[in-house]
LUMSEKOL-942324 format. One record per residue: y, x, z of N, C-alpha, C in turn. Coordinates in Angstrom, 1 decimal, padded with zeros to 4 digits, always signed. Each point is the difference from the previous one (the first is absolute). Layout:
BEGIN
[pt [Y; X; Z]; [Y; X; Z]; [Y; X; Z]]
...
END
This chain:
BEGIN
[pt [-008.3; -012.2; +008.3]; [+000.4; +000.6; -001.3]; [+001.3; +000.9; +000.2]]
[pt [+000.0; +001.2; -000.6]; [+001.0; +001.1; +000.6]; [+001.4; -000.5; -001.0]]
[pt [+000.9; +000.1; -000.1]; [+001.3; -000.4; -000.4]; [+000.4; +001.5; +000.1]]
[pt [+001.4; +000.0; -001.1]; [+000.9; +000.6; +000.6]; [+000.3; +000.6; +000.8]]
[pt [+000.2; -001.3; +001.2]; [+000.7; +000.2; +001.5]; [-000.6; +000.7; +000.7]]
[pt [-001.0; +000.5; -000.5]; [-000.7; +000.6; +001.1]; [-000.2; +001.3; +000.0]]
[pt [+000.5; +000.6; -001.1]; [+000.2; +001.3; -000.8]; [+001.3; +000.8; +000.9]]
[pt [-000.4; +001.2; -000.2]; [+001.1; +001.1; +000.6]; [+000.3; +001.0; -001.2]]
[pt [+001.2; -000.1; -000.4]; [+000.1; +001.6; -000.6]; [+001.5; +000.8; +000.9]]
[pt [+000.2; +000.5; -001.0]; [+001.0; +000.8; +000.7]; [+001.2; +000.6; -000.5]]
[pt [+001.2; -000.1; +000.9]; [+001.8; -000.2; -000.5]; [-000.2; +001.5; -000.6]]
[pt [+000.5; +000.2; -000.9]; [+001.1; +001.0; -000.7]; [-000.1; +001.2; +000.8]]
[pt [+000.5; -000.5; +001.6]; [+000.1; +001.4; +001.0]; [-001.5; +000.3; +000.6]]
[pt [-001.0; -000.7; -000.6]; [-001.0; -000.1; +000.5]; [-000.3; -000.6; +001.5]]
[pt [+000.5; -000.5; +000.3]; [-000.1; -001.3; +001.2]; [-001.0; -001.1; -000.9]]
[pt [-000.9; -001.0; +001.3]; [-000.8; -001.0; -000.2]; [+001.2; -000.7; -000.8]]
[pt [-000.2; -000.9; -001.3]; [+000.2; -000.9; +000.3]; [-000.4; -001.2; -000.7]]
[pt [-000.4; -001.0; +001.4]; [-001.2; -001.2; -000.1]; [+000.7; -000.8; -000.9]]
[pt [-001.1; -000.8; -000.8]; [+000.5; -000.9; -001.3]; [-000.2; -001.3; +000.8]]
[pt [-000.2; +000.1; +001.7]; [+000.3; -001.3; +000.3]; [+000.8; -000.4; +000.0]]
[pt [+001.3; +000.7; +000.4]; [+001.3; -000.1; -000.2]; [+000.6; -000.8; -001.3]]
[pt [-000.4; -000.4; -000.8]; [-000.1; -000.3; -001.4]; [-000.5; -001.5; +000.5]]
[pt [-000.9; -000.8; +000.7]; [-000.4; -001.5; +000.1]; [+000.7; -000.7; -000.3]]
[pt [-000.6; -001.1; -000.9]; [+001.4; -001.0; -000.3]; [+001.0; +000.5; -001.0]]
[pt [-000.1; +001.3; -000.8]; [+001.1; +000.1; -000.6]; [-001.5; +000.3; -001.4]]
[pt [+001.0; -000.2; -001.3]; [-000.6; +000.7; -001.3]; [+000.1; +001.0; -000.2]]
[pt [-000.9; +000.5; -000.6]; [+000.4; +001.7; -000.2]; [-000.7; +000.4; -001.2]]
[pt [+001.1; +000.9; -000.7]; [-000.4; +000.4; -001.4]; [-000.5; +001.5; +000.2]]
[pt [-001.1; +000.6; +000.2]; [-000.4; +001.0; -000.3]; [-000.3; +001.3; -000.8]]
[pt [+000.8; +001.1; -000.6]; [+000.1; +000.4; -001.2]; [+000.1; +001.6; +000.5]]
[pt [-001.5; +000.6; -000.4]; [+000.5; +001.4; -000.9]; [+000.8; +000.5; -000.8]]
[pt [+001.5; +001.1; +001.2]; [+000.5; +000.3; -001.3]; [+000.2; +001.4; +000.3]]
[pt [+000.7; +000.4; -001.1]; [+000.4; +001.5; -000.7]; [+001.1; +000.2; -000.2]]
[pt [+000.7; +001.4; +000.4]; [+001.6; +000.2; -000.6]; [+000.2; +000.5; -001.4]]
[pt [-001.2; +000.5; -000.5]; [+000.1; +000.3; -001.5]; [-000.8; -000.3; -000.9]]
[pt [-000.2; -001.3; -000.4]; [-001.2; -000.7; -000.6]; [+001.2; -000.8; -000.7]]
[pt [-000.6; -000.3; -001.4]; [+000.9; -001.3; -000.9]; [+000.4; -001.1; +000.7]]
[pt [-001.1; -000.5; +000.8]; [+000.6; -001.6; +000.5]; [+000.7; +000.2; +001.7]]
[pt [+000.6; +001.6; +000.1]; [+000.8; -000.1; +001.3]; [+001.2; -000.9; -000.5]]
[pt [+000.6; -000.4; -000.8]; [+001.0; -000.6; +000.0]; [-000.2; -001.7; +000.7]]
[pt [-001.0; -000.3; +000.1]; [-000.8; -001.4; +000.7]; [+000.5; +000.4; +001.7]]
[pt [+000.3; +001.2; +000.4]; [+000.9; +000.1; +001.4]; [+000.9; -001.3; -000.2]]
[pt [+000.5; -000.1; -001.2]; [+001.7; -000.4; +000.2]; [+000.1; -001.9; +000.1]]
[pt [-001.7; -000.2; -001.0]; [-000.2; -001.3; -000.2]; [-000.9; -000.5; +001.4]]
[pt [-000.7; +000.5; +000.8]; [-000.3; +000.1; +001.3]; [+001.1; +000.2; +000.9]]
[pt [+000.9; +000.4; -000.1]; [+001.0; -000.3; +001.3]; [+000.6; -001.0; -000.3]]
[pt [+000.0; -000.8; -001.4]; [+000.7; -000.7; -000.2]; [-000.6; -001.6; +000.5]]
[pt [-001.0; +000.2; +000.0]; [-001.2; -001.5; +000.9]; [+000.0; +000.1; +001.3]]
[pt [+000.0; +001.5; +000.7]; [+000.2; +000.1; +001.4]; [+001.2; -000.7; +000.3]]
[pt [+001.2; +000.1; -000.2]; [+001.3; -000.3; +000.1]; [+000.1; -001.4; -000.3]]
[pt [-000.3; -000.3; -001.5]; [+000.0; -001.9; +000.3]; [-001.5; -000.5; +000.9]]
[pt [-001.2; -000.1; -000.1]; [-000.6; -000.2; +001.1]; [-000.4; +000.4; +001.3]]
[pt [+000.9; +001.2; +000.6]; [+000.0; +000.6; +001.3]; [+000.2; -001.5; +001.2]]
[pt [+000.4; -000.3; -000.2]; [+000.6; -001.4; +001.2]; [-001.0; -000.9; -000.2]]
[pt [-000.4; -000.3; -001.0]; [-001.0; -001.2; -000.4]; [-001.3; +000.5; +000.7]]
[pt [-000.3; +001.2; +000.3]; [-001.5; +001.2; +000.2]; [-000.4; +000.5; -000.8]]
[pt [+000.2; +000.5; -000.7]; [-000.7; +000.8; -000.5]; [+000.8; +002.0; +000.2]]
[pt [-001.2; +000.6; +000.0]; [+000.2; +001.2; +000.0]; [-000.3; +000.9; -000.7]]
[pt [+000.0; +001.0; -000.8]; [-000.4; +000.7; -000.6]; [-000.3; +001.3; +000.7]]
[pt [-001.5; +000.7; -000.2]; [-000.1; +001.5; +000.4]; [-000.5; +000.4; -001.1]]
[pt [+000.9; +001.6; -000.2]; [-000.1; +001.3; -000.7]; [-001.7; +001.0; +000.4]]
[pt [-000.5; +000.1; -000.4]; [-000.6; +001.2; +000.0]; [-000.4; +001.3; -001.0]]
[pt [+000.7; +000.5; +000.3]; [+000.2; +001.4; -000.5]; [-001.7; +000.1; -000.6]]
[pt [-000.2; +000.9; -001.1]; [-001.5; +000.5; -000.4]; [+000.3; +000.7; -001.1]]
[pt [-000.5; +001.2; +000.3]; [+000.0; +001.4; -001.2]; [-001.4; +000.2; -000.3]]
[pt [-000.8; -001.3; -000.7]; [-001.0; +000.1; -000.2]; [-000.1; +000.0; -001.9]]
[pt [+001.0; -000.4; -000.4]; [+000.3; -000.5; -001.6]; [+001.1; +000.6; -000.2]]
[pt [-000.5; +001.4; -001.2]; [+000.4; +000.9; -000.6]; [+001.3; +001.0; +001.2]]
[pt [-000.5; -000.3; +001.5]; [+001.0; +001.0; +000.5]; [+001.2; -000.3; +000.2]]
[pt [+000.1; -001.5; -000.3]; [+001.4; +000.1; +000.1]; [+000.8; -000.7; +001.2]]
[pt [-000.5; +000.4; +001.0]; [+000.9; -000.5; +001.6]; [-000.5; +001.4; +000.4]]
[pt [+000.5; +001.3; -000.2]; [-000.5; +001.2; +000.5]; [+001.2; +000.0; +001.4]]
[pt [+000.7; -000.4; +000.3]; [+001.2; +000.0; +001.3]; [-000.4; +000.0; +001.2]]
[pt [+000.2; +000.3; +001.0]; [-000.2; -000.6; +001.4]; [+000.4; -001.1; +000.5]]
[pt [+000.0; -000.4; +001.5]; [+000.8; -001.3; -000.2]; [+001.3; -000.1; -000.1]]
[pt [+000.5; +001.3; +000.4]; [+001.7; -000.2; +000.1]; [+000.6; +000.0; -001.2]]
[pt [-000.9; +000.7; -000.9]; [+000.4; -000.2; -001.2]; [+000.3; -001.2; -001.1]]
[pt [-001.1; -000.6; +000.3]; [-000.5; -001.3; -000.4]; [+000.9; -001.2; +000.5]]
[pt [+000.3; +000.2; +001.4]; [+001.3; -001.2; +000.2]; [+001.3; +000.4; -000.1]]
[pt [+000.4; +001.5; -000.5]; [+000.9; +000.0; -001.0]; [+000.2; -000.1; -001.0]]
[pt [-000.9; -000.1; -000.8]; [-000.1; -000.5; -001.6]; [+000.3; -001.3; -000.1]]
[pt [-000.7; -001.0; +001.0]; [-000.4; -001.1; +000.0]; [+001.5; -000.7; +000.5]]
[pt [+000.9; +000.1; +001.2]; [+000.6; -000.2; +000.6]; [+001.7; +000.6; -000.9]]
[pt [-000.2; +001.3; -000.8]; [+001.1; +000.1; -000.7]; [-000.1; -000.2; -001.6]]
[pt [-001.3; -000.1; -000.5]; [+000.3; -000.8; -001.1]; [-000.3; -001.1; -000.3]]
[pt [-000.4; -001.1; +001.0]; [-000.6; -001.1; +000.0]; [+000.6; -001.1; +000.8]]
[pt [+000.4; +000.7; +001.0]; [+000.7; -000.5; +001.1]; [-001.4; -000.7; +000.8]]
[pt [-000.8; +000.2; +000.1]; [-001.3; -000.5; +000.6]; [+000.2; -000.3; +001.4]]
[pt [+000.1; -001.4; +000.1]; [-000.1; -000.4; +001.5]; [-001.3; -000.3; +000.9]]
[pt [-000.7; -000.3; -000.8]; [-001.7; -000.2; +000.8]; [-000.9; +000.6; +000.3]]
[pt [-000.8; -000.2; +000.8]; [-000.8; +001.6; +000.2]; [-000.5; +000.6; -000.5]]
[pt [-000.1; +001.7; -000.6]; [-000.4; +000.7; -000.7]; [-001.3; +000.5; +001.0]]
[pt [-000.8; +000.1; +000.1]; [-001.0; +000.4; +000.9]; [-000.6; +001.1; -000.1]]
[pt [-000.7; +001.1; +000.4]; [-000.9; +001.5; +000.1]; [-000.5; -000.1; -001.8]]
[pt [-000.1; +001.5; -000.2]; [-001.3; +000.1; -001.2]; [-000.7; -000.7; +000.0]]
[pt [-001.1; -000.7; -000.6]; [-000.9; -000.2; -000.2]; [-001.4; +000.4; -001.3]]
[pt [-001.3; -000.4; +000.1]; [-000.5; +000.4; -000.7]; [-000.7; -001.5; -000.5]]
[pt [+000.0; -000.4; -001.0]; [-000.3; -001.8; -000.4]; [-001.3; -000.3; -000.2]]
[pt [-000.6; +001.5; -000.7]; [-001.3; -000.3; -000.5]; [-001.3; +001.5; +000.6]]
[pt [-001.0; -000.4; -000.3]; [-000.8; +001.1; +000.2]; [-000.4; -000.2; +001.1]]
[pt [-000.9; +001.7; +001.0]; [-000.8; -000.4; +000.8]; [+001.5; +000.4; +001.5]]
[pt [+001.4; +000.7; -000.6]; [+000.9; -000.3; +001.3]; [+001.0; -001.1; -000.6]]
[pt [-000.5; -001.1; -000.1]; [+001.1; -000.9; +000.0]; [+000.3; -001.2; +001.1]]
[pt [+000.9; +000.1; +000.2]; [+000.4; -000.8; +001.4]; [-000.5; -001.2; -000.1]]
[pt [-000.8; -000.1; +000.9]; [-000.6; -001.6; +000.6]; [+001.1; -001.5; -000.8]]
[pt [+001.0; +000.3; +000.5]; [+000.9; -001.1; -001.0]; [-000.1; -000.4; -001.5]]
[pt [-000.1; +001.3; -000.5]; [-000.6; -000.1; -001.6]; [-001.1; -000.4; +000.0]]
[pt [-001.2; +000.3; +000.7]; [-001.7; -000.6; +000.1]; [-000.1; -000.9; +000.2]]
[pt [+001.4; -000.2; +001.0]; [+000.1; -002.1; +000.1]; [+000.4; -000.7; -001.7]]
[pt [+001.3; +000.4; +000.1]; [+000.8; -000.9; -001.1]; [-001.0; -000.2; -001.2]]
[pt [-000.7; +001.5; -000.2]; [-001.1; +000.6; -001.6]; [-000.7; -001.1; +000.5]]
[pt [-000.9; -000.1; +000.9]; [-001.0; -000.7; -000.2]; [+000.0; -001.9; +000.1]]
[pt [+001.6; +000.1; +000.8]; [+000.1; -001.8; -000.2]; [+000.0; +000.0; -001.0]]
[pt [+001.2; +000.9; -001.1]; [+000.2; -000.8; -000.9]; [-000.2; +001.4; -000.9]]
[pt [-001.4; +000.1; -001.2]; [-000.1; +001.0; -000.8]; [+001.0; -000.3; -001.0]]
[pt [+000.1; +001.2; -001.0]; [+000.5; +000.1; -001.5]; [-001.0; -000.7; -001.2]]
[pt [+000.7; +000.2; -001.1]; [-000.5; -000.3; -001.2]; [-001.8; +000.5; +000.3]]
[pt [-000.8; -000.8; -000.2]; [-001.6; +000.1; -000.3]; [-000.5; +000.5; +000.9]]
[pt [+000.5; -000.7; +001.8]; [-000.4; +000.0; +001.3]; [+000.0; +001.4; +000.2]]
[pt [+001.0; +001.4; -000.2]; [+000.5; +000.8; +000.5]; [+000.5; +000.5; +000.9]]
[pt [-000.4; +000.6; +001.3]; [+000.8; +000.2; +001.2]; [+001.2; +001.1; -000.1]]
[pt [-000.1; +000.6; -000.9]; [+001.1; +000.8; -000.5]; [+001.1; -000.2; +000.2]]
[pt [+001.2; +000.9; +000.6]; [+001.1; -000.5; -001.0]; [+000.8; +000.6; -001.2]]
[pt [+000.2; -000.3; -001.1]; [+000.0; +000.0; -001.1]; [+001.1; +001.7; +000.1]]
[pt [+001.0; -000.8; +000.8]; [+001.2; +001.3; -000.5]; [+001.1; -000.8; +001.2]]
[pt [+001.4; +000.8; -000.2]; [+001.1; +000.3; +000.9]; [+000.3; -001.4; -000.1]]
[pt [+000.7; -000.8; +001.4]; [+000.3; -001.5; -000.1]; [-000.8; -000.9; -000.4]]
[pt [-000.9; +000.0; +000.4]; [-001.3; -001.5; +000.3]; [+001.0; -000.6; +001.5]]
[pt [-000.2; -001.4; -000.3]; [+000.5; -000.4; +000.7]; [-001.3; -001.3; +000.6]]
[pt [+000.5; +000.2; +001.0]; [-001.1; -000.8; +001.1]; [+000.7; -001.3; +000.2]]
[pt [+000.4; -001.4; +000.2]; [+000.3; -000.8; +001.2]; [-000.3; -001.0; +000.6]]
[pt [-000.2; +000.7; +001.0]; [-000.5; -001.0; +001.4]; [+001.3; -001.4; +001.0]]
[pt [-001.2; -000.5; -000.4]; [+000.4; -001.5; +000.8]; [+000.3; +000.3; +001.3]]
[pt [+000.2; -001.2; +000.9]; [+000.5; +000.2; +000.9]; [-001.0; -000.1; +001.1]]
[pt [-001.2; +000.0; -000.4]; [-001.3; -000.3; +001.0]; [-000.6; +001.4; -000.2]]
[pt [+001.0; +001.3; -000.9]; [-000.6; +001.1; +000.0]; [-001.6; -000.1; -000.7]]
[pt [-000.3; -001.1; -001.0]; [-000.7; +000.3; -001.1]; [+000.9; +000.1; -001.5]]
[pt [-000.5; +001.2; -000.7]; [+000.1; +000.4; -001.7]; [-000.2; -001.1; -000.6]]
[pt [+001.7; -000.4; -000.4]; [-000.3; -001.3; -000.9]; [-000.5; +000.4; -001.2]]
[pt [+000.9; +001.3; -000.5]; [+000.0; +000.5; -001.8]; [+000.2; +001.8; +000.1]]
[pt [-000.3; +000.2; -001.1]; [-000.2; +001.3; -000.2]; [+001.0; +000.2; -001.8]]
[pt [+000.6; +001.0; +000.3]; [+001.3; +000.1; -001.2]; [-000.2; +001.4; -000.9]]
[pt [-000.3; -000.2; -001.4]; [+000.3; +001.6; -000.6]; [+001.1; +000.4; +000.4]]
[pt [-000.1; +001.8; -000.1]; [+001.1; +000.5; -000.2]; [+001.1; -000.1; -000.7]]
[pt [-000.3; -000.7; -001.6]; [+001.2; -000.1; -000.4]; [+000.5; -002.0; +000.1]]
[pt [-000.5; -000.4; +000.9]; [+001.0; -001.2; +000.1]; [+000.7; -000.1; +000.9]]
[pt [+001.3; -000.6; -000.3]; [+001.6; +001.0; +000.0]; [-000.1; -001.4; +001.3]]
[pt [+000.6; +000.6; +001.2]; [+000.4; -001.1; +001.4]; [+000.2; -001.0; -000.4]]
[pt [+001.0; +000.2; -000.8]; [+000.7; -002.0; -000.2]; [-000.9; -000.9; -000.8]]
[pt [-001.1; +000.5; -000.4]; [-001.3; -001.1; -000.4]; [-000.6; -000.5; +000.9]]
[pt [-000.1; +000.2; +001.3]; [-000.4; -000.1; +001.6]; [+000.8; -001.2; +000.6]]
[pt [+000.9; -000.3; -000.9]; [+000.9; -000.9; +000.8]; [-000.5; -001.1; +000.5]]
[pt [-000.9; -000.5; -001.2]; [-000.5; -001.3; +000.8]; [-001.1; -000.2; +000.3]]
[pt [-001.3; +001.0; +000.1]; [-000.5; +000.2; +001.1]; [+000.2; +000.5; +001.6]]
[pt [+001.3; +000.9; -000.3]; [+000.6; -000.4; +001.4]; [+000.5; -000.6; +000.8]]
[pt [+000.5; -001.5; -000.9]; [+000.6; -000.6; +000.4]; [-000.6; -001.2; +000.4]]
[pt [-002.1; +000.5; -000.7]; [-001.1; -001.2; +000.5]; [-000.1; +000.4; +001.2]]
[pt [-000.4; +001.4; +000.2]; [-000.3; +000.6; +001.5]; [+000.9; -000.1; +000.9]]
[pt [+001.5; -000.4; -000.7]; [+001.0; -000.1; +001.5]; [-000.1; -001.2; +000.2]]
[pt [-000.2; -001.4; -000.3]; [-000.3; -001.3; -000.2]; [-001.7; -000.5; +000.4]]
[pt [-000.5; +001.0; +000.8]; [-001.6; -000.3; +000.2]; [+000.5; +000.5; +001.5]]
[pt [-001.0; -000.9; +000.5]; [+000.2; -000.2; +001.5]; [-001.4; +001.7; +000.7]]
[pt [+000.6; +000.0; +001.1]; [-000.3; +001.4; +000.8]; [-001.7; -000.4; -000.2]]
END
């Protein structure tokens, strides 16, 4: 059964980089945007990175200008937004495309472990949030508008569940 771990996408500078690297740790998953209503969820996302960074868990960014246009940046751009108004310490990773026929294998994964509202592989809009256990299977699948810190104690099942 394919996991996570076994997935590749790719860093910001466009370098591999393997989500094996990730084994053993949690990881919250999320489409995001620099100019979408719920970018301010950067601020509530760095803020779970930072209290559960040590415990494992990680958070990855993925950029997508697929919902209304609004991550039009490059990457340099993007981790200046992120980095000077957010202070974003976790990885922001390459563009991506979440849905449709070019959407990165990682979204084909997450969409199809775990669909939306009325078994939907879609993703709805900017900040769907994915998080994976530490065995690199999709525990849950998150709307866009539920704000990080409702995540808490589902994160805090997945940091408390064995590899």
């Amino acid at each position: 059964m394919t996991t996570v771990h076994d997935l590749s996408v790719s860093a910001a500078d466009g370098t591999p980089y393997p989500l094996a690297q990730h084994r053993g740790q949690v990881l919250l998953i999320v489409n995001t945007a620099s100019r979408c209503g719920f970018t301010p969820q950067y601020e509530g996302l760095e803020a779970l990175s930072r209290r559960y960074r040590e415990e494992g868990l990680t958070i990855l960014g993925f950029p997508c200008n697929q919902f209304g246009a609004q991550e039009p940046g490059d990457a340099t751009e993007i981790a200046q937004f992120c980095s000077l108004r957010y202070d974003v310490s976790f990885p922001v990773l390459a563009k991506i495309a979440v849905n449709g026929p070019d959407a990165d294998p990682l979204y084909a994964h997450l969409t199809q472990a775990r669909p939306g509202l009325f078994g939907t592989r879609m993703v709805k809009w900017n900040f769907t949030k994915f998080l994976v256990g530490r065995d690199g299977r999709v525990i849950a699948r998150f709307a866009p508008g539920t704000k990080p810190a409702a995540l808490e104690a589902k994160i805090r099942a997945a940091l408390a569940a064995p590899a």
